[in-house]
mmCIF file of the C-alpha atoms, coordinates in Angstrom:
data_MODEL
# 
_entry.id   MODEL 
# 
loop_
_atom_site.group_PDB 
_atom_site.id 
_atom_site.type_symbol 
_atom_site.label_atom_id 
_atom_site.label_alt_id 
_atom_site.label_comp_id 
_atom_site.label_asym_id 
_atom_site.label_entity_id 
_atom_site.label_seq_id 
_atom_site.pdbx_PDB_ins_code 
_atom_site.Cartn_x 
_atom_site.Cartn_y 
_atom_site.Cartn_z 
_atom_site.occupancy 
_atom_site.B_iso_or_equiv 
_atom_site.pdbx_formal_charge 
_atom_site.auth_seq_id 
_atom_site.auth_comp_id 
_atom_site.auth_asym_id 
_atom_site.auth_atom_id 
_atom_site.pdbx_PDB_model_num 
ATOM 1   C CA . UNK A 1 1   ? 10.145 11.931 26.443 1.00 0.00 ? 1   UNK A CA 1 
ATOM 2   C CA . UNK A 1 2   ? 12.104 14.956 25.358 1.00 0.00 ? 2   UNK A CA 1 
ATOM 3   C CA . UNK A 1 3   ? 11.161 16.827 22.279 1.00 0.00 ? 3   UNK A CA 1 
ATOM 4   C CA . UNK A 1 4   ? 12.020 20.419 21.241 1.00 0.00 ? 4   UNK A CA 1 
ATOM 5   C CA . UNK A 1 5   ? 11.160 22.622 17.932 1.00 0.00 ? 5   UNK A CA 1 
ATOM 6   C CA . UNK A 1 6   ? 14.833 23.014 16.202 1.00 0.00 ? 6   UNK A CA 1 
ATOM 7   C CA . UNK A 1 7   ? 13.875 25.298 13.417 1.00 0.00 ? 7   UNK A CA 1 
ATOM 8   C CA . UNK A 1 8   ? 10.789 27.975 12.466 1.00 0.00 ? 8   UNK A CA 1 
ATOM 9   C CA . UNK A 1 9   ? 10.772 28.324 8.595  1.00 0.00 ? 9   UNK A CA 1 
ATOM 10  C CA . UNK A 1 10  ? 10.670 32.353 7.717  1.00 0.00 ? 10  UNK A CA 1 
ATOM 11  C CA . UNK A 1 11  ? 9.633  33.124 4.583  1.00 0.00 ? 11  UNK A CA 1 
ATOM 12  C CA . UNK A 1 12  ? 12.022 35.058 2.633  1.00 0.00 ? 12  UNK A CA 1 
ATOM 13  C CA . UNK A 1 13  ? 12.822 36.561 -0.717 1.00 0.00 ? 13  UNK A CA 1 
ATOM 14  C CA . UNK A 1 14  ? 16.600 35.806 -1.033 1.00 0.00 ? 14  UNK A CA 1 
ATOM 15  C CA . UNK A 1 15  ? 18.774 34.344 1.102  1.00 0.00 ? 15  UNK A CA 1 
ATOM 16  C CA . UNK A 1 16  ? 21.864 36.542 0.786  1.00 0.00 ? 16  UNK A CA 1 
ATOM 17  C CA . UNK A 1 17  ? 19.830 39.590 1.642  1.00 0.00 ? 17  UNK A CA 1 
ATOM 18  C CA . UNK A 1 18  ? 18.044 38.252 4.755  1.00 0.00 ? 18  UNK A CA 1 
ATOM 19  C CA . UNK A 1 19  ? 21.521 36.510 5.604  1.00 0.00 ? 19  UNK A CA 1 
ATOM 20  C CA . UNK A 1 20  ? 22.860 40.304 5.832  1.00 0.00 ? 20  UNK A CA 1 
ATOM 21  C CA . UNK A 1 21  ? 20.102 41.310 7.449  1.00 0.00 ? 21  UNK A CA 1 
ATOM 22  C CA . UNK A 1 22  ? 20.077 38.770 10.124 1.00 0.00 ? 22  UNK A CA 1 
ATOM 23  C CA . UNK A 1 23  ? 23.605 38.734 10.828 1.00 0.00 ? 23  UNK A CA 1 
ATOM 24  C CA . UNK A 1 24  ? 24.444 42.638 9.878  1.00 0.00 ? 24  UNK A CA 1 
ATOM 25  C CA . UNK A 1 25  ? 21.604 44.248 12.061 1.00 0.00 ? 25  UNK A CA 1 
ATOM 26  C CA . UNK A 1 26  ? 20.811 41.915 14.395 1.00 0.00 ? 26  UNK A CA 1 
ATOM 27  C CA . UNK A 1 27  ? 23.996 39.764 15.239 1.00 0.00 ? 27  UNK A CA 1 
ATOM 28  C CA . UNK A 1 28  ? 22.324 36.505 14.895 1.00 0.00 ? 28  UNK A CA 1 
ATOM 29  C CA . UNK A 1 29  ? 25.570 33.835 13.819 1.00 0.00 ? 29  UNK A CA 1 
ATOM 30  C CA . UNK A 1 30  ? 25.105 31.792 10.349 1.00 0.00 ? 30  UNK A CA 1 
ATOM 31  C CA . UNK A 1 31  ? 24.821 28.093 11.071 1.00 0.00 ? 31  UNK A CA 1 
ATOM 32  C CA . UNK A 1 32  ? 24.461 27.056 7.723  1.00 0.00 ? 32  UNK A CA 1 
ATOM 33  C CA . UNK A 1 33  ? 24.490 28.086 4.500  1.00 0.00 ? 33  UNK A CA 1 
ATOM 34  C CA . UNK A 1 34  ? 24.708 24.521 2.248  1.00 0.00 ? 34  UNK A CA 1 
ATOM 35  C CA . UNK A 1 35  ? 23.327 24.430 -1.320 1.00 0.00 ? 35  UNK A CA 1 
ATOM 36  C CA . UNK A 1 36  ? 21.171 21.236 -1.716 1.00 0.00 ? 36  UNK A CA 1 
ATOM 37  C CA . UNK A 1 37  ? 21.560 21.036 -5.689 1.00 0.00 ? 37  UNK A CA 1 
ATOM 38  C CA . UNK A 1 38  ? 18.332 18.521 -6.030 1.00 0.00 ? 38  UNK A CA 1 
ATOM 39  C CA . UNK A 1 39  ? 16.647 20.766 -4.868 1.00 0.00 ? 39  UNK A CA 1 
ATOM 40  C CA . UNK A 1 40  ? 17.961 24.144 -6.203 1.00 0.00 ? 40  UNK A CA 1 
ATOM 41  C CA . UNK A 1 41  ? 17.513 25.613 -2.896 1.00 0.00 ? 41  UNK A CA 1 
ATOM 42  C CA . UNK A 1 42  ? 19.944 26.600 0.240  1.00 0.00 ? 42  UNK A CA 1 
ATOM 43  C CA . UNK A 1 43  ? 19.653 25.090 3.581  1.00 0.00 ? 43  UNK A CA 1 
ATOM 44  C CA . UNK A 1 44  ? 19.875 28.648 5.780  1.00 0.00 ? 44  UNK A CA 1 
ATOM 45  C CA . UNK A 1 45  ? 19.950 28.540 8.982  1.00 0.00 ? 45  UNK A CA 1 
ATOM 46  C CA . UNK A 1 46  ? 20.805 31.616 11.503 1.00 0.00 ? 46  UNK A CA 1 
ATOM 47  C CA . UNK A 1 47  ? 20.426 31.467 15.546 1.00 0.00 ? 47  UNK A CA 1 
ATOM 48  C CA . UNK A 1 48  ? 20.546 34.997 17.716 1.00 0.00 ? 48  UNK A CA 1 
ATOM 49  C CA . UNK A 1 49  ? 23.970 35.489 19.540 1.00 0.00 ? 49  UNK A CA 1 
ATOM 50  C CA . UNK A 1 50  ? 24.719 32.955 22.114 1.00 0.00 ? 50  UNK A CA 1 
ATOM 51  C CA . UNK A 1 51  ? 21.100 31.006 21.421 1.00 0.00 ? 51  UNK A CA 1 
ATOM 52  C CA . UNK A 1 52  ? 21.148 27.217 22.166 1.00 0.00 ? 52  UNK A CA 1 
ATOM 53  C CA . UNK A 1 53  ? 17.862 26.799 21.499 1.00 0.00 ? 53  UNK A CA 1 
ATOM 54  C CA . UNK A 1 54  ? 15.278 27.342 18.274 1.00 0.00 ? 54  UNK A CA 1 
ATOM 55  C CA . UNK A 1 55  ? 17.038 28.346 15.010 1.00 0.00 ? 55  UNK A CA 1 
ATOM 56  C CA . UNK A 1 56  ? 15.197 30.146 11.711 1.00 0.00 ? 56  UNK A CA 1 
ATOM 57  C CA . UNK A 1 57  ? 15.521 28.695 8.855  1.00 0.00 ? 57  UNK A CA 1 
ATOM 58  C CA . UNK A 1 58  ? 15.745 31.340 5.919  1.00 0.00 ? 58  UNK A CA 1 
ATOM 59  C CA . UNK A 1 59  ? 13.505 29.896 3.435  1.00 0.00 ? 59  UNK A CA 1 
ATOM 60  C CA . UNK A 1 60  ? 13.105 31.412 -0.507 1.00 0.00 ? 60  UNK A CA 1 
ATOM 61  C CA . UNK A 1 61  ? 9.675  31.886 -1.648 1.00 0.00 ? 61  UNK A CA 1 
ATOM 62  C CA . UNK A 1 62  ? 10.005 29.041 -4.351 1.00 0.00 ? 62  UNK A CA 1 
ATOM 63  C CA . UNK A 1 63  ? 6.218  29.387 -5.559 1.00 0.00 ? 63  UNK A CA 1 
ATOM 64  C CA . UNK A 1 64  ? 4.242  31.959 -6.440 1.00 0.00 ? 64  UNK A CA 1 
ATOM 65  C CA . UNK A 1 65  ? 1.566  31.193 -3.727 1.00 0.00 ? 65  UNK A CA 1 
ATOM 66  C CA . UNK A 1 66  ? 4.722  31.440 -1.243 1.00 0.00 ? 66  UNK A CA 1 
ATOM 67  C CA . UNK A 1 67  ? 6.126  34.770 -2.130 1.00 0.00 ? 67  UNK A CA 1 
ATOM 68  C CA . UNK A 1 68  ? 2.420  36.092 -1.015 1.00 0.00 ? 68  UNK A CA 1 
ATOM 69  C CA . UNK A 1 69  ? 3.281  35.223 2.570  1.00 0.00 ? 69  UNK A CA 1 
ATOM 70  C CA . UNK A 1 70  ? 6.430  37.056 2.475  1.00 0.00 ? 70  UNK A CA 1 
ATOM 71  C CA . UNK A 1 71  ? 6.573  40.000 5.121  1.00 0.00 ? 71  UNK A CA 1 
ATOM 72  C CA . UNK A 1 72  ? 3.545  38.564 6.575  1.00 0.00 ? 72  UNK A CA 1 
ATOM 73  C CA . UNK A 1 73  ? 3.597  34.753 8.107  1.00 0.00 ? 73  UNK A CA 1 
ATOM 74  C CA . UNK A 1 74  ? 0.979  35.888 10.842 1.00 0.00 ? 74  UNK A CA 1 
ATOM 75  C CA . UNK A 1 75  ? -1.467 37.591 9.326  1.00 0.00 ? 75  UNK A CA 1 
ATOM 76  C CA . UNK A 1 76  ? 0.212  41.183 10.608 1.00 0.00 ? 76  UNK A CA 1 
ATOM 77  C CA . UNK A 1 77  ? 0.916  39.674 14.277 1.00 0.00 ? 77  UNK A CA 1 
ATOM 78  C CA . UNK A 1 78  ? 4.135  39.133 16.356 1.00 0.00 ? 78  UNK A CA 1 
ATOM 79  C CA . UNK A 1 79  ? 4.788  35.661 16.114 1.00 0.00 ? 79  UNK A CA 1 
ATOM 80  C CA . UNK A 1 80  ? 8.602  35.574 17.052 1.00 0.00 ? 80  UNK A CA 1 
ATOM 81  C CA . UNK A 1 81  ? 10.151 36.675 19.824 1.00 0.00 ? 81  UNK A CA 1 
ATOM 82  C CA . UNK A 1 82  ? 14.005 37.851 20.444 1.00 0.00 ? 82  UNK A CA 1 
ATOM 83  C CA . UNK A 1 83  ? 14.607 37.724 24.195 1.00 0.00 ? 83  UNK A CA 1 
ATOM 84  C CA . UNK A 1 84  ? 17.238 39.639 25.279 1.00 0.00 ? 84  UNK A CA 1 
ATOM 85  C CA . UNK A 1 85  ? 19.352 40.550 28.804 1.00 0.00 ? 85  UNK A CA 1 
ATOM 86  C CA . UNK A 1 86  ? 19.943 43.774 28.294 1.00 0.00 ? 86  UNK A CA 1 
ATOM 87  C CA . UNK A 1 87  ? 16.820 45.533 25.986 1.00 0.00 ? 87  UNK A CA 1 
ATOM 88  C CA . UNK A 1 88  ? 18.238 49.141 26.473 1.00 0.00 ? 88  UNK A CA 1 
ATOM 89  C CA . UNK A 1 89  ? 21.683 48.640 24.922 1.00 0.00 ? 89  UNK A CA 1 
ATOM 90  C CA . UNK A 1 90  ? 19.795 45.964 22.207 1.00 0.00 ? 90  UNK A CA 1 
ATOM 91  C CA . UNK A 1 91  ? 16.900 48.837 21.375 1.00 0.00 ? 91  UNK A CA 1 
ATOM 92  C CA . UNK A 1 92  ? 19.294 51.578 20.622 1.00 0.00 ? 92  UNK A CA 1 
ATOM 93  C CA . UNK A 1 93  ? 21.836 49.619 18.510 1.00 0.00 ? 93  UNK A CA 1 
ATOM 94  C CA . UNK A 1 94  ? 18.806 48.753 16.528 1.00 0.00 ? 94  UNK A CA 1 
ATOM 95  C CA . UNK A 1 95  ? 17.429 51.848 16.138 1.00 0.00 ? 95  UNK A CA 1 
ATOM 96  C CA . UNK A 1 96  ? 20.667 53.372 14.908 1.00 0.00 ? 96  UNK A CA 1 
ATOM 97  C CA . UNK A 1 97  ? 20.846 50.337 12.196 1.00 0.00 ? 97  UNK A CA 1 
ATOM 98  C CA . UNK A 1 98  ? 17.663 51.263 10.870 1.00 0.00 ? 98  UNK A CA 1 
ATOM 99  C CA . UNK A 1 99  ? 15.644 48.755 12.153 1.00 0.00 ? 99  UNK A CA 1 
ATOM 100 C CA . UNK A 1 100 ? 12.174 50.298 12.433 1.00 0.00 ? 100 UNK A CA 1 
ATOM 101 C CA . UNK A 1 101 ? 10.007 49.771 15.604 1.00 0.00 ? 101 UNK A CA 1 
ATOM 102 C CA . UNK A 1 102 ? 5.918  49.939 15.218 1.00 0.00 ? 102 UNK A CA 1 
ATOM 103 C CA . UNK A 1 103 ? 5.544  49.853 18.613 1.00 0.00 ? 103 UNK A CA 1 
ATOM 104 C CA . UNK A 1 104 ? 8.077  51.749 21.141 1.00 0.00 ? 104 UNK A CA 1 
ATOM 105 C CA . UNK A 1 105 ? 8.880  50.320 24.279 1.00 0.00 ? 105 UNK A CA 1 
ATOM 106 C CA . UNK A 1 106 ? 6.711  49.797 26.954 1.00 0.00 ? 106 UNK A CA 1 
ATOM 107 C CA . UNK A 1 107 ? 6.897  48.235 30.286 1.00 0.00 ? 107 UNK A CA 1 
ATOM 108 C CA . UNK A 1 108 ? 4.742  45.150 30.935 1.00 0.00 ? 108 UNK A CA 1 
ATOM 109 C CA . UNK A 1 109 ? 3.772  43.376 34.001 1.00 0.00 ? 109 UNK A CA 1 
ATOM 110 C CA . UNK A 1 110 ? 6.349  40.145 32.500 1.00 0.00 ? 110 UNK A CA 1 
ATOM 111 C CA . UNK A 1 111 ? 9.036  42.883 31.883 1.00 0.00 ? 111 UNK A CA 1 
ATOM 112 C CA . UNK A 1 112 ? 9.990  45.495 29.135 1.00 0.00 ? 112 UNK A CA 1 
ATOM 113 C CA . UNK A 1 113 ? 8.790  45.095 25.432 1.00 0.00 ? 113 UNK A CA 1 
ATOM 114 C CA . UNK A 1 114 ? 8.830  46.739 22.059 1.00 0.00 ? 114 UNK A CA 1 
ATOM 115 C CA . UNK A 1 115 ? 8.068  45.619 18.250 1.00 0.00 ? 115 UNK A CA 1 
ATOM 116 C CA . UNK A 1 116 ? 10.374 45.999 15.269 1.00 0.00 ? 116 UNK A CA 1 
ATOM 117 C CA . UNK A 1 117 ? 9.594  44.367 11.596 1.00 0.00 ? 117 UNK A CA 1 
ATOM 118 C CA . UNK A 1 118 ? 12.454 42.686 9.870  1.00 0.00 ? 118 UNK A CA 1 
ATOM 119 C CA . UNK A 1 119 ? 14.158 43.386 6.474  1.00 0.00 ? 119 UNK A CA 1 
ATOM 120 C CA . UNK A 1 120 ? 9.883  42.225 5.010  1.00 0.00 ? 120 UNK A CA 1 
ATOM 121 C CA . UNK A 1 121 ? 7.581  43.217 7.148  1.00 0.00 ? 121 UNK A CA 1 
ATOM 122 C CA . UNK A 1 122 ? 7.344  40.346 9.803  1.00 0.00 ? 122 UNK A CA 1 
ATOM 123 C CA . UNK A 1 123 ? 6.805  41.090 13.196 1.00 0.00 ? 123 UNK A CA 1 
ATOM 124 C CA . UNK A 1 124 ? 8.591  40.936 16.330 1.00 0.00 ? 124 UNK A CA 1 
ATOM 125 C CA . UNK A 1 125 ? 8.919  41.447 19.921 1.00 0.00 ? 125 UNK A CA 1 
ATOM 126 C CA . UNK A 1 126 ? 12.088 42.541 21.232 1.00 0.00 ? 126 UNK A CA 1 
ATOM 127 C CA . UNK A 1 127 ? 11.491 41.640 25.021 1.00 0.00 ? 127 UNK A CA 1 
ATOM 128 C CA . UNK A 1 128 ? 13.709 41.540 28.305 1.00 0.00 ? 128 UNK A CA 1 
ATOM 129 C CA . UNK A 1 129 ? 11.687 39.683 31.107 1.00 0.00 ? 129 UNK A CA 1 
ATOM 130 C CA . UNK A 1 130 ? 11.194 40.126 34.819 1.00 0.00 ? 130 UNK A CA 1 
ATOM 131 C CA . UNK A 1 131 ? 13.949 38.532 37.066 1.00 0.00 ? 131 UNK A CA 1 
ATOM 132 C CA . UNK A 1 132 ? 11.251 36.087 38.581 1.00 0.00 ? 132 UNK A CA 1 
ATOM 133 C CA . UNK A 1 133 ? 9.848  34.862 34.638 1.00 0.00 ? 133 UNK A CA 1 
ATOM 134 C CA . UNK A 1 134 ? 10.532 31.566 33.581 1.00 0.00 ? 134 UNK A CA 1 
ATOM 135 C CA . UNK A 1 135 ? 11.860 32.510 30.237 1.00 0.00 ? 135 UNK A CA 1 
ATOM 136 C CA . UNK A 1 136 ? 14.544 34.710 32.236 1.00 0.00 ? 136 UNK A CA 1 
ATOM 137 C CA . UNK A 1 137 ? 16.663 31.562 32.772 1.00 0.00 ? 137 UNK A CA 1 
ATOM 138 C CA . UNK A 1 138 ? 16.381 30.344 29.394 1.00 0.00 ? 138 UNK A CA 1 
ATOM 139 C CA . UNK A 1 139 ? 18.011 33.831 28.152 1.00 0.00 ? 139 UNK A CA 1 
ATOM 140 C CA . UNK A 1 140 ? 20.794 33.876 30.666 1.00 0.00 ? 140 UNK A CA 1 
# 
């Protein structure tokens, strides 16, 4: 059996702002952007540079009981996780976007980590790993 997740669904409050946001600050590409007029919605979906794995879908708040869990999926913790192969030149081109980091970088047994919050709020880890982790192949 092979199985994968293809898409996390992130919250957001319009699509053309977290579009730029995704693709302006953090250089993830735009896989799709298709209106589904049943619907009255878009079908977003953005991947980080060079990714051939999970993709976000950019989801608009469409109910009110949505647009509460804007900025804050998890409850206030990191729940994704942008794996990169090179977290120095990554962590300063973010800083000098504006992208604010709540926690600054630290080094960690599985390699080198730091948290930033996106355009709402959400958290994430911005995280190089050790040479010997398994998720080190999966980046490279």
């Amino acid at each position: 059996m092979v199985q994968s997740v293809v898409h996390i669904a992130l919250v957001v409050k319009e699509y053309d702002e977290a579009i730029d946001f995704y693709t302006k600050k953090l250089h993830f590409s735009l896989i799709e952007d298709t209106y589904q007029p049943e619907q009255d919605k878009r079908w977003v979906v953005v991947a980080p540079p060079g990714s051939l794995g999970t993709t976000i879908l950019l989801a608009r708040a469409s109910k009110p009981e949505q647009e509460q869990f804007i900025g804050n999926q998890s409850g206030g913790r990191v729940f994704l996780f942008l794996g990169t192969d090179d977290f120095w030149r990554d962590y300063k081109e973010m800083v000098s976007k504006g992208i604010e980091f709540v926690r600054e970088p630290k080094e960690q047994p599985y390699g080198i980590v730091a948290v930033f919050q996106d355009l709402y709020g959400n958290l994430w880890d911005l995280v190089q790993f050790k040479d010997q982790h398994p998720m080190t192949k999966r980046i490279q």
